[in-house]
C-alpha positions, 0 to 999 in steps of 0.5 A: 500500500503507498505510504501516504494512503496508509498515513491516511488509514491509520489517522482514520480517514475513510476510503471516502476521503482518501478517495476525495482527497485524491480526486481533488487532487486530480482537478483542483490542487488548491482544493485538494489542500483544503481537504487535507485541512479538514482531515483533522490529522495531528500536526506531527501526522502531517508534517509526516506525510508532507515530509514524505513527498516532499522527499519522494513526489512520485509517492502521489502518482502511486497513490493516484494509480492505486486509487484507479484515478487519472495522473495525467489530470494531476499534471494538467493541475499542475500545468494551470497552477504553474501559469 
């Protein structure tokens, strides 16, 4: 299992939200960061898992594919943010 979905799991974060996390992520970067706020992980917990792609960004292209969502949608966010 990637390791930002089993961050997610062990905070108790439902399939649901790991799910809309993600598919946020895919459409809407910004969006996806407020989602993440919402999650109410512990501070530690969350500089965990921003330690965690930070160091290793190919950990959210995993976790993308792992959820069957489209990864070339998370570039195309990226494209616009970057414009």
């Amino acid at each position: 299992m990637n390791p930002i979905i089993a961050l997610l799991k062990e905070n108790n974060v439902s399939n649901d939200k790991i799910q809309e996390l993600f598919q946020a992520l895919t459409q809407n970067p910004l969006a996806a960061m407020a989602i993440v706020g919402q999650l109410g992980l512990p501070q530690e917990q969350l500089q965990l898992l921003m330690g965690q792609v930070m160091q290793n960004p190919a950990l959210i292209k995993e976790a993308v594919e792992e959820l069957g969502l489209d990864f070339s949608k998370v570039e195309e966010a990226k494209a616009k943010l970057q414009q």
